[in-house]
Backbone as ProteinMPNN parsed JSONL, in Angstrom:
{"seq_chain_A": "XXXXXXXXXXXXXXXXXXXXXXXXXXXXXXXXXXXXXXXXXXXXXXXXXXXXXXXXXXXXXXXXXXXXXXXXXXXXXXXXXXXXXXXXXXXXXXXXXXXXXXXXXXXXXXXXXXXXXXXXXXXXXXXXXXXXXXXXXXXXXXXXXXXXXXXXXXXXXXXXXXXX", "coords_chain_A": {"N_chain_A": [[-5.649, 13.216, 8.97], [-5.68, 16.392, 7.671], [-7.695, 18.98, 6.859], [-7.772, 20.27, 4.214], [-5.952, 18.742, 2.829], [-7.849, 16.139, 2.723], [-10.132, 17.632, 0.841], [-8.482, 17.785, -0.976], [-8.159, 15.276, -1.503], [-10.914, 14.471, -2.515], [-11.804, 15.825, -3.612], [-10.087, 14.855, -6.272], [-10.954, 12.058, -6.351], [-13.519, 12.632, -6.633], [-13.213, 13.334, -9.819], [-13.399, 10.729, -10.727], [-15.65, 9.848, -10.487], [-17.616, 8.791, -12.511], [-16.303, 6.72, -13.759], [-16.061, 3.772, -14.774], [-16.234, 0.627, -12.024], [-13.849, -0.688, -12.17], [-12.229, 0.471, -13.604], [-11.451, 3.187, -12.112], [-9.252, 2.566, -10.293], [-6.923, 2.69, -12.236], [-7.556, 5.527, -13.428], [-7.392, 7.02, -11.25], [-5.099, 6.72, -10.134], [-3.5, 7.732, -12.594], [-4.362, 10.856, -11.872], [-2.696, 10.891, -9.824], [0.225, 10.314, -10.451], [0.281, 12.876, -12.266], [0.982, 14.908, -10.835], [-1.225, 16.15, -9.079], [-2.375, 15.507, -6.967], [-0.641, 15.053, -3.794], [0.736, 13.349, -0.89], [1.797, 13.253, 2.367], [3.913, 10.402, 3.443], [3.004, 9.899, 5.987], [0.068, 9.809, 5.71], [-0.613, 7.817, 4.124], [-2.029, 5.512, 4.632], [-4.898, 6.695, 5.385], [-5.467, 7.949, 3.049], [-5.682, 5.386, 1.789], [-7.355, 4.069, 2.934], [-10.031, 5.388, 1.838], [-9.643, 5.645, -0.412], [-9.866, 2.497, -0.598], [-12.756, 2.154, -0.054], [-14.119, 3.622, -2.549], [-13.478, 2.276, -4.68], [-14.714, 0.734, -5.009], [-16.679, -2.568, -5.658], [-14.215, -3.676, -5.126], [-13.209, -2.754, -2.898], [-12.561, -4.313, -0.634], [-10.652, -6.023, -0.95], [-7.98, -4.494, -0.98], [-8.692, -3.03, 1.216], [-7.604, -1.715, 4.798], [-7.866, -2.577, 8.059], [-8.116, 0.491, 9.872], [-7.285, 0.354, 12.596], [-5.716, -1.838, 12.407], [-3.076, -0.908, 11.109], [-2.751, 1.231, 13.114], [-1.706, -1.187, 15.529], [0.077, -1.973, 14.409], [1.798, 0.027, 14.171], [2.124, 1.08, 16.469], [3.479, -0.8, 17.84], [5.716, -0.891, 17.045], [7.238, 1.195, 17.312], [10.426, 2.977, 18.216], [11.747, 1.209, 17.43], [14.794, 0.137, 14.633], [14.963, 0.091, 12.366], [16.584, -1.427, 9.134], [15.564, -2.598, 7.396], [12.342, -3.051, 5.875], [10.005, -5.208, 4.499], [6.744, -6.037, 2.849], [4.846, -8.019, 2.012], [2.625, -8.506, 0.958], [1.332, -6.446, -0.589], [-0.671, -4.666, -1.172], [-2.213, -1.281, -1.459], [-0.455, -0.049, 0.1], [-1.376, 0.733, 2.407], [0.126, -0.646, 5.214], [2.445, -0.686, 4.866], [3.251, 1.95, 4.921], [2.233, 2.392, 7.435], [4.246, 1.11, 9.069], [6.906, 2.712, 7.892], [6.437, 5.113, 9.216], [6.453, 4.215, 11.7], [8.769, 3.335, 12.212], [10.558, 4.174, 10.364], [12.657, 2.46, 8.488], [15.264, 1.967, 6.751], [15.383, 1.234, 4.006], [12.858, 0.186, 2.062], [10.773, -2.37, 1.17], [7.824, -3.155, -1.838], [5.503, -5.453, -2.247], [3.712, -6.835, -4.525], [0.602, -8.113, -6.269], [-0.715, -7.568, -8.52], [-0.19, -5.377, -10.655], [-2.221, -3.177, -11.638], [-3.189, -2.068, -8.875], [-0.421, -2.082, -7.739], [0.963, -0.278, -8.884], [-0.754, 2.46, -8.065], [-0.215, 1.942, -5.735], [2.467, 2.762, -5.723], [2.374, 5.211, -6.518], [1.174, 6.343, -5.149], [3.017, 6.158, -2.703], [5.881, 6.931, -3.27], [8.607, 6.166, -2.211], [8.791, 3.548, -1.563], [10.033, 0.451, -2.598], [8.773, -0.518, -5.052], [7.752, -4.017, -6.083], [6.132, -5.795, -8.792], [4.13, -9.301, -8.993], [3.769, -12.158, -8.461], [4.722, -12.969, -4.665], [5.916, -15.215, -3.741], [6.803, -16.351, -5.939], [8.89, -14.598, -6.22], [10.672, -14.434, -4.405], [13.539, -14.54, -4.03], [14.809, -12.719, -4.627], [14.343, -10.393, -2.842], [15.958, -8.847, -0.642], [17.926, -11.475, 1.799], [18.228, -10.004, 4.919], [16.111, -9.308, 6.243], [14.887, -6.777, 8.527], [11.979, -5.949, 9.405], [9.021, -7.69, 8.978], [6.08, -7.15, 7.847], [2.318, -7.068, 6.958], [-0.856, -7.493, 5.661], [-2.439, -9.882, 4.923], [-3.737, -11.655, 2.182], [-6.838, -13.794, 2.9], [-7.323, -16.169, 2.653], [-5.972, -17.0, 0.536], [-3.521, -19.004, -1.934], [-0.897, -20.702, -2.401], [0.64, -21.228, -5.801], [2.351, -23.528, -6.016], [4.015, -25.656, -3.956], [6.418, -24.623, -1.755], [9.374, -24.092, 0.125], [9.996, -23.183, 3.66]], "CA_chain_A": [[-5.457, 13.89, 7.705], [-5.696, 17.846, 7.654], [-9.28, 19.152, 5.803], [-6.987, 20.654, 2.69], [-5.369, 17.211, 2.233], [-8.611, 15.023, 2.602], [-10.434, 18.454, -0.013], [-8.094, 17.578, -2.623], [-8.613, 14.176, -2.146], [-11.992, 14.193, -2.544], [-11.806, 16.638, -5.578], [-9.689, 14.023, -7.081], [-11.827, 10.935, -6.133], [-14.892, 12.912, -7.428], [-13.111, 13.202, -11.208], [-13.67, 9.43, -11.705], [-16.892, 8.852, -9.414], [-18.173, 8.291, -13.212], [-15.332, 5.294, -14.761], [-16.482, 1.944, -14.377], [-15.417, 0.863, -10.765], [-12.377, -1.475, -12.826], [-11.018, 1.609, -14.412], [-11.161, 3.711, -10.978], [-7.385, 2.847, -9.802], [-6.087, 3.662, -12.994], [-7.695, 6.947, -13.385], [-6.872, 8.005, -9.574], [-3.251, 6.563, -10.326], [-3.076, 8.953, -13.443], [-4.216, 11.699, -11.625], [-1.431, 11.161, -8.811], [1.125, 10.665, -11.214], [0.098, 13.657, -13.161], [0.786, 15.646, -9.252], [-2.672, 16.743, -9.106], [-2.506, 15.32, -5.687], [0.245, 14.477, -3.281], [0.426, 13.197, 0.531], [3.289, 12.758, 3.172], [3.544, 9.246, 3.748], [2.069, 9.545, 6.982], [-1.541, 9.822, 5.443], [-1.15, 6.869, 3.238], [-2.737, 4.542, 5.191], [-6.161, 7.105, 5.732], [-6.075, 7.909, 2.267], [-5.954, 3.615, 1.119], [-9.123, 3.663, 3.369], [-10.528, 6.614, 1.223], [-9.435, 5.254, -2.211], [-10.525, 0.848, -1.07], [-14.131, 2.334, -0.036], [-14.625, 4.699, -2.813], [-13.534, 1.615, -6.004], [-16.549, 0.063, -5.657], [-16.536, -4.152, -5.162], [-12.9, -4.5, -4.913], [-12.305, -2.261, -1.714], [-12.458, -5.421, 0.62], [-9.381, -6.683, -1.529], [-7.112, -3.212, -0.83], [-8.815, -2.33, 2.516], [-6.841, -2.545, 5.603], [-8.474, -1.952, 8.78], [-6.985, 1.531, 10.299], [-6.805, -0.319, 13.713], [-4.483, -3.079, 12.294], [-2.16, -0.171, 11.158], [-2.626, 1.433, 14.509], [-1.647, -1.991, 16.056], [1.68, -2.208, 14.086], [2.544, 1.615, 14.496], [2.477, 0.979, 18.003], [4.182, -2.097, 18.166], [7.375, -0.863, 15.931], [7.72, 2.913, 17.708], [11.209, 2.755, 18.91], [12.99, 0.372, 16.798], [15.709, 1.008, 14.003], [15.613, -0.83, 11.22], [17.553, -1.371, 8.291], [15.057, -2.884, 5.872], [11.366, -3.538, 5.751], [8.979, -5.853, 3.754], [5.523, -5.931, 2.883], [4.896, -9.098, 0.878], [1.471, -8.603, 0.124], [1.223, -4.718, -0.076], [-2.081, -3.71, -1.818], [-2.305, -0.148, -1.94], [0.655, 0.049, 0.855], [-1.239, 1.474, 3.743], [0.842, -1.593, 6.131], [4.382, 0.088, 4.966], [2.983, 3.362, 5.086], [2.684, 2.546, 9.175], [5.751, 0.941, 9.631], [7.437, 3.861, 7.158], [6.087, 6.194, 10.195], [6.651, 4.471, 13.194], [9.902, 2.692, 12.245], [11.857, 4.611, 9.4], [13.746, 1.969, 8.129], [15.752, 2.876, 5.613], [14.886, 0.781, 2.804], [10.776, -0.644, 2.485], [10.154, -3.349, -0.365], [6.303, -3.714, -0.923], [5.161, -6.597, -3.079], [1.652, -6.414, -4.892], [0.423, -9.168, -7.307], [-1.399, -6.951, -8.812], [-0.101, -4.267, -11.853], [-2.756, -1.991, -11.095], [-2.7, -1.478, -7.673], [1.068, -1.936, -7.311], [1.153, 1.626, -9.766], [-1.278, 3.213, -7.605], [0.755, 2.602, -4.325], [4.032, 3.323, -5.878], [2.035, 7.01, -6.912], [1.019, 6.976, -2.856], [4.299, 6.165, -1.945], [7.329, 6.373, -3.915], [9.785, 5.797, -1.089], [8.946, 2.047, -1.423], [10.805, -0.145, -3.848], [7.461, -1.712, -5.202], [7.602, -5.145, -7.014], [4.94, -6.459, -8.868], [4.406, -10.474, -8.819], [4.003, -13.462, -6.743], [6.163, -13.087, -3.657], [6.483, -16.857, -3.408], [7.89, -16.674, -6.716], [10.014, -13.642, -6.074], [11.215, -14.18, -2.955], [14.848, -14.754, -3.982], [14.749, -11.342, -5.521], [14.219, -9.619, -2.408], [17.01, -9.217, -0.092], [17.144, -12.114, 2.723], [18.407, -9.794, 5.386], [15.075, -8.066, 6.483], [14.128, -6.561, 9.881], [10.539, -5.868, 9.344], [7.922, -8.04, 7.772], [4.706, -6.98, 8.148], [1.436, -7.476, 5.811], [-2.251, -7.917, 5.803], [-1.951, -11.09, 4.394], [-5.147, -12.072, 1.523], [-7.542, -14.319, 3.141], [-7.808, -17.256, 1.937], [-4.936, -17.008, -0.789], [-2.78, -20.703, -1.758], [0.322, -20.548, -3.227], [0.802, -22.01, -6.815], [2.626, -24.437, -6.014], [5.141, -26.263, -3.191], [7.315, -23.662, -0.957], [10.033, -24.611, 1.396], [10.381, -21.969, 4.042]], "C_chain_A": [[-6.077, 15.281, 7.842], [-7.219, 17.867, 6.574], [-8.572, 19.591, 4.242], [-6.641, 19.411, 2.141], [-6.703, 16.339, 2.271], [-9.854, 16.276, 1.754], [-10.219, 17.607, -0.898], [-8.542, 16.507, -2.949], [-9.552, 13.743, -2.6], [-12.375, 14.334, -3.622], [-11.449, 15.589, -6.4], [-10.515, 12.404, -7.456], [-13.141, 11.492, -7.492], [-14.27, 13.127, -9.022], [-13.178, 11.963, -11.338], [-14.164, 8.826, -11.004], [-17.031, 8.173, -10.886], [-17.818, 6.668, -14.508], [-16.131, 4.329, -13.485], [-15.766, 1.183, -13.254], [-13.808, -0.123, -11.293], [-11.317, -0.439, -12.679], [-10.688, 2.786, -12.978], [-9.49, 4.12, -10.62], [-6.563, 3.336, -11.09], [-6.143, 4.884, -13.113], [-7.048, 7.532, -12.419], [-5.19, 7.791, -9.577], [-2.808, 7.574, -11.264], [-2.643, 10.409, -12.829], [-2.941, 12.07, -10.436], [-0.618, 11.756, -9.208], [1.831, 12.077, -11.69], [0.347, 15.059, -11.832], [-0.396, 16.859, -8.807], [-2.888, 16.298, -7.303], [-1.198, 14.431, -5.407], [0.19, 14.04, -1.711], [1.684, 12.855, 0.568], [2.761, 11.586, 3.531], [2.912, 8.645, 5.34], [0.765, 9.545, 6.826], [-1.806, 8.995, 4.428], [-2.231, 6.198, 3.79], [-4.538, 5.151, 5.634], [-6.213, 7.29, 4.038], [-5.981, 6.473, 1.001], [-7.398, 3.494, 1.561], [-9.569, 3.914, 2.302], [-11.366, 5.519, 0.225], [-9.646, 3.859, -2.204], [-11.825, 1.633, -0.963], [-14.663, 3.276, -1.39], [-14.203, 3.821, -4.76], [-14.567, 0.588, -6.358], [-16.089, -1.729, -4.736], [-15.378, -4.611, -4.879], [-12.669, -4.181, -3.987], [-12.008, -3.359, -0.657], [-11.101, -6.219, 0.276], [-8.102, -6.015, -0.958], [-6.951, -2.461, 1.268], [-7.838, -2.97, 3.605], [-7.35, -1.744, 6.884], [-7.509, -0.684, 9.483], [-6.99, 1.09, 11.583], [-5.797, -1.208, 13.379], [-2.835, -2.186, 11.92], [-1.854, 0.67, 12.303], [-1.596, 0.569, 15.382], [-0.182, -1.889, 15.672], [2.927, -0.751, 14.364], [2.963, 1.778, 16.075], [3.395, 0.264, 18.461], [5.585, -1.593, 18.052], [7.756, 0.656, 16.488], [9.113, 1.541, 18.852], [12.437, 1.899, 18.262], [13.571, 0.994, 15.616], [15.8, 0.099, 13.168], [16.134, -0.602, 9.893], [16.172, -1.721, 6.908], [13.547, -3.533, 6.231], [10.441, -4.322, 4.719], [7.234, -6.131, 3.807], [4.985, -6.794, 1.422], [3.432, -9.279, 0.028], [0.721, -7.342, 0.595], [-0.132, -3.936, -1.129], [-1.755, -2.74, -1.843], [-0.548, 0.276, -0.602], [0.357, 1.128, 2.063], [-0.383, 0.53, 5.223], [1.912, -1.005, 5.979], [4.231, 0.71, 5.004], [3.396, 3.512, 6.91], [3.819, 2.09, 9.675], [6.717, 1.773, 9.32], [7.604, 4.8, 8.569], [7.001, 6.057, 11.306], [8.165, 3.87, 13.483], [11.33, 3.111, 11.592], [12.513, 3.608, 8.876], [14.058, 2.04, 6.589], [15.263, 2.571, 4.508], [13.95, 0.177, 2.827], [11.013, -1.341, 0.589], [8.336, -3.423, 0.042], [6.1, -4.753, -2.385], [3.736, -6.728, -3.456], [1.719, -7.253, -6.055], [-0.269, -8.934, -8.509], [-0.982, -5.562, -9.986], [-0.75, -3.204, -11.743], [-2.674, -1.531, -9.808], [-1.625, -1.148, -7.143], [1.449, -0.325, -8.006], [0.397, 1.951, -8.543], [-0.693, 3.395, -6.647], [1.748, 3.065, -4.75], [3.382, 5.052, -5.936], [1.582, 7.109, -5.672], [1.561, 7.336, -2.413], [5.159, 5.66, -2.349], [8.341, 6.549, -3.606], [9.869, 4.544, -0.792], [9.661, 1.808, -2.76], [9.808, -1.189, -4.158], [8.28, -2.943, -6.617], [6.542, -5.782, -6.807], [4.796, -7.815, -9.269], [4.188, -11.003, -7.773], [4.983, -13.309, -6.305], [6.344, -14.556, -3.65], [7.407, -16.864, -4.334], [9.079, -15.396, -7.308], [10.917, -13.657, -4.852], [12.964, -13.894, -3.003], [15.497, -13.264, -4.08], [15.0, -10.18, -4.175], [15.641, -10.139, -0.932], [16.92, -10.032, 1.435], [17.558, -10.864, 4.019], [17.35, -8.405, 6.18], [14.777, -8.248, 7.947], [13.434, -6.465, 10.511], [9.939, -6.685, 8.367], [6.583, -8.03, 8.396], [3.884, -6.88, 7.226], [-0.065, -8.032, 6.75], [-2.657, -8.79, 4.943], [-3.712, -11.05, 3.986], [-5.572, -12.931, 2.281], [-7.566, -15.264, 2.533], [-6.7, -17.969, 0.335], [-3.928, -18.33, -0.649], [-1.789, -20.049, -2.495], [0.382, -21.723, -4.315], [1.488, -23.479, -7.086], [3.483, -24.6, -4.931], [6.286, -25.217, -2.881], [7.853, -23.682, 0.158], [10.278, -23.419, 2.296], [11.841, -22.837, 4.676]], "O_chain_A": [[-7.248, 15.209, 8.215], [-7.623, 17.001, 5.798], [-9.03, 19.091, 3.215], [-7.036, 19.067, 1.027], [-6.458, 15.446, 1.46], [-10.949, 15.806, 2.066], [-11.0, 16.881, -1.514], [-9.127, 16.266, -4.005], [-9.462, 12.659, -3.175], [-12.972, 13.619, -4.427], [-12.259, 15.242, -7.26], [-10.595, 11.833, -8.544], [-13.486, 11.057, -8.59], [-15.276, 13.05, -9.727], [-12.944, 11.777, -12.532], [-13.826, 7.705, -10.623], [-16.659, 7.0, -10.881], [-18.42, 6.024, -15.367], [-16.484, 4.235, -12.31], [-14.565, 1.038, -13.48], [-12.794, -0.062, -10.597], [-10.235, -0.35, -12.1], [-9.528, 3.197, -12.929], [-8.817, 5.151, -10.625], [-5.699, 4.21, -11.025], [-5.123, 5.561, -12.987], [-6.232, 8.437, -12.595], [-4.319, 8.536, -9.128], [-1.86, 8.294, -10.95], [-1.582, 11.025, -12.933], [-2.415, 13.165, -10.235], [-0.307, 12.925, -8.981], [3.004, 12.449, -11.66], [-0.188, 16.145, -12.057], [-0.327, 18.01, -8.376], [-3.632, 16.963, -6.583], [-0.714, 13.553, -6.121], [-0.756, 14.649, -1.211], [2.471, 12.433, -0.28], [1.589, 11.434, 3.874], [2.538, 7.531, 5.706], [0.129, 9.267, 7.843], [-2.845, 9.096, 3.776], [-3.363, 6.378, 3.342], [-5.357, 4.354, 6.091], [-7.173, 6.666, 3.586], [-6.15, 6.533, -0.216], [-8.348, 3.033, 0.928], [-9.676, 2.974, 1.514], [-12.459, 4.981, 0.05], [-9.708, 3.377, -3.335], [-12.161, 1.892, -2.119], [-15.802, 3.708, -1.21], [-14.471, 4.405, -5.81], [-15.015, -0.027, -7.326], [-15.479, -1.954, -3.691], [-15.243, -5.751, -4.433], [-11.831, -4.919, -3.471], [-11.124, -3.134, 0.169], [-10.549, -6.944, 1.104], [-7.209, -6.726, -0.497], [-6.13, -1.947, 2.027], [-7.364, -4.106, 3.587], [-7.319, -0.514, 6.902], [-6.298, -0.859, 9.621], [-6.231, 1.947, 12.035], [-4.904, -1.323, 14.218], [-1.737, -2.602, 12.293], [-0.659, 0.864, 12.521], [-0.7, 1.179, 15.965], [0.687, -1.735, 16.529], [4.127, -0.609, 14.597], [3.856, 2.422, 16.626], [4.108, 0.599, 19.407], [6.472, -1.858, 18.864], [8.697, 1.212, 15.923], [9.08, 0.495, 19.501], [13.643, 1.924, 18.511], [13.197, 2.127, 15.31], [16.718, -0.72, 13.206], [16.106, 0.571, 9.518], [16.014, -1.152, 5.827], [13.576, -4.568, 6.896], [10.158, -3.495, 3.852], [6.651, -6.406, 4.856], [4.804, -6.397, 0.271], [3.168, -9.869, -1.019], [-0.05, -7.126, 1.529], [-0.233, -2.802, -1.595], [-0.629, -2.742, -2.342], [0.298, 1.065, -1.024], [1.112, 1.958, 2.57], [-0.34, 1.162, 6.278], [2.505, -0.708, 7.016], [5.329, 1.168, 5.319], [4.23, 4.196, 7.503], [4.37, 2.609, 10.646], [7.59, 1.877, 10.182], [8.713, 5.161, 8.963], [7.819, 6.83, 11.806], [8.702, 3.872, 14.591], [12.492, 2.805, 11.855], [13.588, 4.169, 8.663], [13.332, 2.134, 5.599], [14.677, 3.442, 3.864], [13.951, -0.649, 3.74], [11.267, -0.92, -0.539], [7.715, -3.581, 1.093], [6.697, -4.537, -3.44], [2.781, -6.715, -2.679], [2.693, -7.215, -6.806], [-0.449, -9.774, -9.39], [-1.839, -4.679, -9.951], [-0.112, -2.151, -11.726], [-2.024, -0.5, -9.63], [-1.509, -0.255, -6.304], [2.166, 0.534, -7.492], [1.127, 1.615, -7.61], [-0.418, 4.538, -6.283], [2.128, 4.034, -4.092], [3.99, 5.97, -5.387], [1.673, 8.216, -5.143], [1.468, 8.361, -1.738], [5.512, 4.493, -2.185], [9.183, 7.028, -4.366], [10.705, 4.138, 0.015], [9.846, 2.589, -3.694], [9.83, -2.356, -3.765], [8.998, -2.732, -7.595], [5.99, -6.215, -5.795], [5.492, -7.884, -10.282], [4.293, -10.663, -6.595], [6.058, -13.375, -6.901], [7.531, -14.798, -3.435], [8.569, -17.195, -4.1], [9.776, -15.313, -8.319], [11.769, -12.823, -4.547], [13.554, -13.188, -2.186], [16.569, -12.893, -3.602], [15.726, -9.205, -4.373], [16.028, -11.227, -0.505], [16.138, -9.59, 2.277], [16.371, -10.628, 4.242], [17.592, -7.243, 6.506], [14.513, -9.299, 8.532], [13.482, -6.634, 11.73], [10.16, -6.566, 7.162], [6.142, -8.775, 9.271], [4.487, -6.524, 6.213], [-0.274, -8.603, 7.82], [-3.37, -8.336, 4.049], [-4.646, -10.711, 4.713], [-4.545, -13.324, 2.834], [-8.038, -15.03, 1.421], [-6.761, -18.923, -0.441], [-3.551, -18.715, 0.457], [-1.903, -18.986, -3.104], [0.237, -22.904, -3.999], [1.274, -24.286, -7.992], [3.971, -23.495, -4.694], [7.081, -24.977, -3.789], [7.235, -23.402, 1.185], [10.829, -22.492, 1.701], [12.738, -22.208, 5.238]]}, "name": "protein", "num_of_chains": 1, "seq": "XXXXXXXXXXXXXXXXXXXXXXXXXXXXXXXXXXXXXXXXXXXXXXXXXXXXXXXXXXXXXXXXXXXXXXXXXXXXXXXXXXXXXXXXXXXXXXXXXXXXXXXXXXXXXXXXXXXXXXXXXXXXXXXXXXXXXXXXXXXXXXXXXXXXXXXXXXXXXXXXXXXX"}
């Protein structure tokens, strides 16, 4: 990330060191929105670090190590795909690296989450975010995908009985 682009971000971070670390992603989502700050989707994934370390107790929820996006950026240079997924896309630094190293044309990211799913869509609104359980969206999303990649929750069950 360039020193101008990781400035602003900082500027922007620092208007809501003082909200309650809850209210954090909304504020920093406002200010996106509001194009007070913008990034090429190649610097999602440094500024998800930024913005999990900098919301307080939840970043371990959002964070995604920048080696594991490394790992997949590497993996996927070269291929051509048609359609990517990201079934459990927190802030959407995982489709951010496949976005990079893969292009494919169309990226779904999936976030269970209302707040965070806004904040990535204001990261990166070249995904087609849906917010909801993927188990119980799955139908929704088209079966014919080329990429699925995700930093899958820890420890997370599914609500109920799911035939793959």
């Amino acid at each position: 990330m360039n020193r101008e682009l990781q400035a602003n971000l900082l500027e922007c971070l620092d208007r809501v060191r003082d909200e309650a670390p809850g209210m954090r992603l909304e504020r920093f989502t406002k200010i996106i929105e509001s194009g007070a700050f913008s990034a090429p989707v190649e610097a999602v994934p440094l500024i998800v670090e930024q913005v999990a370390r900098f919301v307080g107790p939840l970043a371990s929820e959002y964070f995604v190590p920048p080696v594991a996006t490394e790992v997949i950026a590497e993996y996927l240079q070269g291929w051509e795909p048609q359609t990517a997924l990201d079934p459990a896309a927190g802030l959407g630094a995982v489709m951010a690296a496949v976005q990079v190293a893969a292009k494919p044309r169309t990226a779904f990211a999936v976030e269970i989450n209302k707040r965070v799913a806004n904040l990535g869509e204001a990261l990166n609104g070249t995904v087609d975010w849906r917010t909801g359980d993927f188990l119980s969206m799955a139908d929704s999303i088209p079966d014919d995908l080329d990429i699925v990649a995700s930093s899958l929750p820890l420890g997370m069950r599914a609500r109920f009985p799911y035939d793959v």
